[in-house]
N, C-alpha and C positions, 0 to 999 in steps of 0.2 A: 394535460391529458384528459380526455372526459372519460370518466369513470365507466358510464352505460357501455365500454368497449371493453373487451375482457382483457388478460392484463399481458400476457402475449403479444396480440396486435399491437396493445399502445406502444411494447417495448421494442417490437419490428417495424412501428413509425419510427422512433424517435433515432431508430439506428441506421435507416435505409438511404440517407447519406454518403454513408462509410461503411456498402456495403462491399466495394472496389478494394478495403487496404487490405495490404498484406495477410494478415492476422489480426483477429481480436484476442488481446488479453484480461482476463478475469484476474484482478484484484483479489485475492482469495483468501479472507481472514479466516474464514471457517465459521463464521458468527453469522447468526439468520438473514441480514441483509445480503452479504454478499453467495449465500449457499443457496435464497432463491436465486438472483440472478445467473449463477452459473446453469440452475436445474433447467430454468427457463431456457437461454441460449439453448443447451442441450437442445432441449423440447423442438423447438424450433429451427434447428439442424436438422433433423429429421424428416422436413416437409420443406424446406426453403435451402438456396443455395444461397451459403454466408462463405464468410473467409474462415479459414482453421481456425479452431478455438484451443485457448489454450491457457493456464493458469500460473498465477505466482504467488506465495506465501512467504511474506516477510517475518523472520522468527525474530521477536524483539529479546529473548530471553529475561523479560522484566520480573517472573514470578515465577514459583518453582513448577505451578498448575500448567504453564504455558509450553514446558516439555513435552506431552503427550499432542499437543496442537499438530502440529505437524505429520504426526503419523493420522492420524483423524482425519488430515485434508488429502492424503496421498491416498488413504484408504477409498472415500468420497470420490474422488477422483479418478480413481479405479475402474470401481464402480460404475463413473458417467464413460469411459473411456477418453478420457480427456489427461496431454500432458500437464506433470504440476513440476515446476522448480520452485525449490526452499531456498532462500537465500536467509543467511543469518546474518542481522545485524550488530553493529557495537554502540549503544544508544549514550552518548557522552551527558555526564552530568550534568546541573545548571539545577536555576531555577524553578524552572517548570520541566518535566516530564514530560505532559504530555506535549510541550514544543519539540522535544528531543526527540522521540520518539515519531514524530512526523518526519522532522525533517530527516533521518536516517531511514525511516518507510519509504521516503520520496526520495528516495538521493538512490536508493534499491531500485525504484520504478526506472527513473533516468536512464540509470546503466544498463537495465535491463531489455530497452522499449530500442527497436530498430526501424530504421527507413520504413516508412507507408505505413508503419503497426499504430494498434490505436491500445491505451488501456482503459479497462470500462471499471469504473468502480460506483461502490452501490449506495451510497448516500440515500436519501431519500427526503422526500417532505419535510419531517418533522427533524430531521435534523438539517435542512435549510433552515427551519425557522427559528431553532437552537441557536443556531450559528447567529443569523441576524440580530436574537436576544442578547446572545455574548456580546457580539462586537456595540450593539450600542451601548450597553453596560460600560465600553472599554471607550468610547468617544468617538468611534469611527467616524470617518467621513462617509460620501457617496460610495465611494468605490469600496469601503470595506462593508458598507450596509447590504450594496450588491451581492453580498454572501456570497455563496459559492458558483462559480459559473457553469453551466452547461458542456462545453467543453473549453479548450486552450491550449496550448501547444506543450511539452512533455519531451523534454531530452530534444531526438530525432523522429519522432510522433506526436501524436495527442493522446490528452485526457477528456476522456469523453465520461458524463452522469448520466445517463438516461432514466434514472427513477426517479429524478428531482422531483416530479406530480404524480408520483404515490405516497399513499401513505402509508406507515409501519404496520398500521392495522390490517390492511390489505396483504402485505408482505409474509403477514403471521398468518394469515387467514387462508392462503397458499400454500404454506410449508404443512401446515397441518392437512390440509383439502392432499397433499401428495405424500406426506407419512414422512418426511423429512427429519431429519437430524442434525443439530447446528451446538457449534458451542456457547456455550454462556462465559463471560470472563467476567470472573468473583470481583475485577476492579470496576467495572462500572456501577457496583453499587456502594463505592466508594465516594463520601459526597466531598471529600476534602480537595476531588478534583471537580474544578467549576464548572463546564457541560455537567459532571454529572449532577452538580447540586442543581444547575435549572429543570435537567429531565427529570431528576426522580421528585423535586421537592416545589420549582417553581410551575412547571408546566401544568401539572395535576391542578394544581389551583386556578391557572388563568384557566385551563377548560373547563372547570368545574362551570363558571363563569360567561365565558364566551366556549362554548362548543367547538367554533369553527378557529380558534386561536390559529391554530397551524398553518391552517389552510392560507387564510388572513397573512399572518406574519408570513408565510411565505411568496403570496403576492405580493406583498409589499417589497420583498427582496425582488420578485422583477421588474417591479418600476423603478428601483435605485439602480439595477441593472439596466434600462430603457435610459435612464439621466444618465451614466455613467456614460455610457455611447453617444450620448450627444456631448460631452465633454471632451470625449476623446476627438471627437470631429473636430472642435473649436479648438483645440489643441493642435492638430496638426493643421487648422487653418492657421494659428499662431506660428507655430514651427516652421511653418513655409518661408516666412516673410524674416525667419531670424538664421533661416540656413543657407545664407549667401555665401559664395563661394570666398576664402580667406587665402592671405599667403602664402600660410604654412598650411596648406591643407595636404603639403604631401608629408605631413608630418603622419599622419593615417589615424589621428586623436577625432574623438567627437569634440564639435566645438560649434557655439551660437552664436551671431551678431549678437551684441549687448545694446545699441542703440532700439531695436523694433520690439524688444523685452522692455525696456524700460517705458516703451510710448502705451503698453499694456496699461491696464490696471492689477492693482494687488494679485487678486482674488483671480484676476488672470494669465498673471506670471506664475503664481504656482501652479493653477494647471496647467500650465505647458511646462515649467519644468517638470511634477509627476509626471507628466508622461512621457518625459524624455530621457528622465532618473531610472526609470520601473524597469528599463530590464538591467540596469547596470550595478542600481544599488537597492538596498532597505532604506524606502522612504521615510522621511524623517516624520516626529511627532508633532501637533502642532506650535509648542514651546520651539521645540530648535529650528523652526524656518525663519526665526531671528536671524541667524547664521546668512539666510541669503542677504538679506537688508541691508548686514552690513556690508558684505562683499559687495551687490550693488550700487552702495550707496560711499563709497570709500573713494576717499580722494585719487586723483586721477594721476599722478605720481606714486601710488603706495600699490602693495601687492597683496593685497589680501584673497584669505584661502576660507572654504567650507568645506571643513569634514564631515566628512559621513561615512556608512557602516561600510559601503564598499571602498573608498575610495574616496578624492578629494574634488575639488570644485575652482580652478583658480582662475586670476581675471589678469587679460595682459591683450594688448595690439587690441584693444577694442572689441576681445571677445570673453568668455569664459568657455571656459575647458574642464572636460573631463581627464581626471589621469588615476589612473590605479597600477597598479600591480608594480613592475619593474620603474615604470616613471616613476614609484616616489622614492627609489634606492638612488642612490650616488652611483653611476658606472664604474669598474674597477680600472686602475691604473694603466701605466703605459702600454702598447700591445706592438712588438716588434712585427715588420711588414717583411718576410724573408723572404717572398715571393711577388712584389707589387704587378707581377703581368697575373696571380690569382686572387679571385676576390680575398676579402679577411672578414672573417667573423670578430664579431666585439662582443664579448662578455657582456650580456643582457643589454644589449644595445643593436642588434641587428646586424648589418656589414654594408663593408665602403668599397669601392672598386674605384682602380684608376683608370679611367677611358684613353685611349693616345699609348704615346712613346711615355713608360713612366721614367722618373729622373735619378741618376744615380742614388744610390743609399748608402748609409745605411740610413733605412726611413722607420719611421714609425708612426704610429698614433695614439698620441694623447687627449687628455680634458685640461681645460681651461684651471689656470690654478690664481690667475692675478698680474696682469705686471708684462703679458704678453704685447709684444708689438710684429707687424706683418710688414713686410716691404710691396709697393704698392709703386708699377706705373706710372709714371709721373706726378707721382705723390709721396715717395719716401715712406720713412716707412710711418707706421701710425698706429695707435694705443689701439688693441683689440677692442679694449672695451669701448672706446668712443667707435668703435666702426661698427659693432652689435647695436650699439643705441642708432646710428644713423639705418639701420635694418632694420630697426623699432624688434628685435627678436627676443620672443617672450624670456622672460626670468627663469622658467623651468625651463630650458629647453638651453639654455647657454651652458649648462653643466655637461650637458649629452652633448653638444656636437663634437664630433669629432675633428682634429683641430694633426694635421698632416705634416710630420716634423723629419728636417735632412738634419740626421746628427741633432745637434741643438738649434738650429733656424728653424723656427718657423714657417711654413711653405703654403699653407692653404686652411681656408676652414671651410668643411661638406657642405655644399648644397647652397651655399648664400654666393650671387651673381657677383661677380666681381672680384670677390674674394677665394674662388670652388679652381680655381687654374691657375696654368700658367698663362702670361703675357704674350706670347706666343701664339697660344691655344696647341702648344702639343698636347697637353692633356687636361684633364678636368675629375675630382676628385667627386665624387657621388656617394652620398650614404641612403641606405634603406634603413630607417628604422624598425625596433621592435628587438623582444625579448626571444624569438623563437630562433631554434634553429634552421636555418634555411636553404637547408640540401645541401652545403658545401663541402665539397672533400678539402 
């Protein structure tokens, strides 16, 4: 933002965008950053046609001083004629707090933030440059040096910064210039939390020093933001050429050729996995990207897996796969079919439908247990298992299929050609995968 523009304007550029969504909502700690930014909206309400403005206060209940918060912001709020909802959180233990305490902030915002809404929260300058000092302190790559971004996406909304090029000096210099009242919270001069030891004890030093520290480290987060974007480019030019279309892709699993990853380089396979990991898991540190290597690099008979925080990583038919949630449970046992002309739901497994005339019963479905053989066509019958190998179908994925039984025979296994019918072609056994439920009466 260039400063010689008063701080109004800059903040009705940075917003004139999204001047179209639904509603903006104000972040609303009650603390000087975010009580100008609401004053300001206000202001500018008043001579500009915006979208409804409106406010949220997350109560973390961390301190006993943090009670009176909330009537303070409703009061303020009043005041501006502006609605406020308190939502109170439950900030779960752990190591760190102030991780706790975000991700329960944000997890508030999410639920909170509807179609077209955008939330604005007040960040500023100098805590851009906070933030870049932490995370390289902490080893960051590009994309955590990128500090904080401008806006991104937020539940069913965005999160949008607009103060990112002000600075706090500015911010105070406003609230005063308007007779403002904001809260102070007694933890931030608390140094045993790490922000606050660089603001109150390392910052003062390097400006002492360099004047323009802030300013500076905050540029520099937008050229690690500038390289981060060219990554992501070379990422999805990589990701193009590894998302051929697979077998099983009506399995509805994210999944990558393995051969156009591996003609990569290193330093180039991770960034295309980062970027194809990032909305599904917590990317790993740089120690555990060991974990890909081996999976990678693991003989071409064996099944090797990489965990990670969301979920796992597996390698099979030539590709590697994503699988989280219900895929890494075992489905639950038999499921009698007392209806085969209605679909059936499977216990964290999706549902099967029989298309055609289906075949006397009593039917059922079961999972694979060992030891299974299929009468076949003019082929007798034959070892399940050698008929999955001759499928090439993956390891994970042989637990889950659902496997269509008359009484105790055997009759069909979902979704694999040859094996999904009868001989005949009366009917053919079809499974949808997935954990949800899926409208069925």
């Amino acid at each position: 933002m260039n400063t010689s523009i008063d701080l109004p304007t800059r903040l009705l550029t940075q917003l004139s965008p999204w001047r179209n969504a639904a509603t903006w909502r104000i972040a609303f700690s009650g603390g000087l950053d975010s009580t100008v930014l609401l004053h300001l909206l206000v202001s500018l309400a008043k001579t500009q046609t915006l979208p409804p403005l409106s406010a949220i206060h997350v109560h973390h209940g961390l301190q006993a001083v943090a009670e009176a918060w909330p009537d303070h912001c409703r009061s303020f709020c009043k005041a501006l004629g502006v609605p406020l909802e308190v939502v109170s959180v439950q900030v779960q233990p752990g190591a760190s707090v102030e991780r706790a305490a975000r991700e329960a902030r944000y997890g508030a915002f999410v639920a909170a933030i509807h179609d077209n809404e955008v939330l604005l929260t007040a960040q500023h300058r100098d805590d851009q440059a906070e933030t870049l000092l932490f995370r390289l302190l902490r080893g960051a790559g590009v994309r955590g040096l990128a500090a904080m971004p401008r806006q991104r996406p937020l539940g069913r909304g965005h999160l949008l910064r607009p103060l990112l090029d002000v600075s706090r000096a500015e911010l105070e210099a406003y609230a005063t210039q308007q007779g403002l009242s904001w809260i102070d919270d007694p933890s931030n001069d608390d140094h045993r939390y790490a922000r606050n030891y660089l603001r109150q004890r390392i910052f003062p030093a390097l400006t002492e020093h360099w004047p323009q520290a802030s300013a500076t480290l905050a540029r520099s987060a937008g050229h690690m933001g500038e390289a981060q974007g060219l990554l992501d480019d070379l990422a999805r030019i990589d990701l193009a050429q590894a998302a051929s279309p697979g077998a099983f892709d009506w399995l509805g699993l994210q999944s990558l050729a393995l051969a156009p990853l591996r003609a990569l380089s290193p330093a180039r396979q991770r960034n295309a996995l980062s970027y194809w990991l990032a909305p599904m898991t917590l990317l790993p540190d740089s120690d555990h990207w060991a974990g890909w290597d081996s999976l990678r690099d693991a003989a071409d008979d064996a099944r090797p897996i990489w965990r990670l925080a969301g979920g796992e990583l597996h390698r099979a038919a030539g590709r590697v796969w994503w699988l989280s949630d219900h895929w890494l449970c075992s489905p639950s046992g038999a499921v009698d079919w007392a209806d085969p002309a209605l679909a059936l739901r499977l216990p964290d497994n999706g549902r099967v439908v029989l298309n055609g005339t289906p075949p006397a019963g009593p039917l059922s479905v079961r999972y694979r247990q060992g030891g299974e053989v299929l009468a076949l066509a003019g082929r007798g019958h034959r070892d399940l298992k050698r008929l999955l190998n001759e499928k090439a179908v993956p390891a994970f994925v042989r637990g889950r299929l659902p496997l269509l039984y008359q009484g105790e025979q055997l009759l069909a296994v979902a979704n694999l050609a040859g094996l999904d019918a009868q001989a005949d072609g009366s009917w053919q056994l079809i499974w949808t995968p997935g954990s949800q439920d899926l409208g069925l009466s």
